[in-house]
C-alpha positions in Angstrom: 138.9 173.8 98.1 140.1 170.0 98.5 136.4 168.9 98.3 136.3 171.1 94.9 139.7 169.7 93.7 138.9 165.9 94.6 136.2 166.1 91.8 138.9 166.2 89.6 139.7 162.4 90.3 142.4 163.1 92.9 142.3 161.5 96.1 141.1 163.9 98.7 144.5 163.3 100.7 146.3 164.4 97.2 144.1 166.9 96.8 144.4 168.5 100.4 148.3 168.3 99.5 148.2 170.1 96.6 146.2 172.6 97.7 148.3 173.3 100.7 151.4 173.2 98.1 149.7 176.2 96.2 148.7 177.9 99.5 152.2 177.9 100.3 153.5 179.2 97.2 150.9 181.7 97.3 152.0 182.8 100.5 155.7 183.1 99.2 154.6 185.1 96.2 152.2 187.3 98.8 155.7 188.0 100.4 157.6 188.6 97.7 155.1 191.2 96.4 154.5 193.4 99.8 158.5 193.4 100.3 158.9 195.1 96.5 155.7 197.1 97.7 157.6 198.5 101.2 160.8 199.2 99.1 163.3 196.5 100.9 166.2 196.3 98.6 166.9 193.1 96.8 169.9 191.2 98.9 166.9 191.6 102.0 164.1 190.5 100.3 166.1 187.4 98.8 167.1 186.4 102.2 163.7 187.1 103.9 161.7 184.6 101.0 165.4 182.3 101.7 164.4 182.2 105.1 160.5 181.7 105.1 161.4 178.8 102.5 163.9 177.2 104.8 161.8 177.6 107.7 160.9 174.0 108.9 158.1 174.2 110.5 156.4 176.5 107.7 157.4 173.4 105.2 155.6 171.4 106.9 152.5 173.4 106.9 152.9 172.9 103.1 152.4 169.4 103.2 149.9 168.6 106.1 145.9 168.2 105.0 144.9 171.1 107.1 143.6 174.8 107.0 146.9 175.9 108.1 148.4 176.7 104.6 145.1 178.2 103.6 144.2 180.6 106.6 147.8 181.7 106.2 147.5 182.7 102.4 144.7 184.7 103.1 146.2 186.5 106.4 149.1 187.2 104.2 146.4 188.5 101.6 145.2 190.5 104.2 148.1 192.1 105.7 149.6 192.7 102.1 145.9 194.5 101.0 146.7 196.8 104.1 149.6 198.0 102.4 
């Protein structure tokens, strides 16, 4: 994926940042959506995405040039096909 989006012109350090960026956000949205799926009402699923997005240590997976963002998008995907 960075090697793919560094073709584009970006720096491959850019590049590995915005693709963690998207992982992230696609892990959020993965959330979001297998929550609605489960039935949690709203005022729970606003503070569970409140606290995944606050969570420090998963912001920093977000910005770090590493696999982390991207194996945990597609655990998420994963877990949320289960359901």
């Amino acid at each position: 994926m960075i090697a793919i989006t560094s073709r584009l012109g970006v720096s491959p350090e850019g590049a590995g940042r915005g693709v963690s960026c998207v992982c992230y956000a696609g892990t959020a949205a993965l959330l979001a959506w297998a929550l609605i799926l489960i039935g949690v009402p709203t005022f729970w699923r606003q503070l569970v995405l409140l606290l995944f997005a606050t969570n420090a240590a998963a912001s920093e997976f977000a910005t770090w040039v590493m696999t982390e963002p991207l194996y945990m998008l597609l655990s998420t995907g994963a877990v949320v096909g289960l359901i």
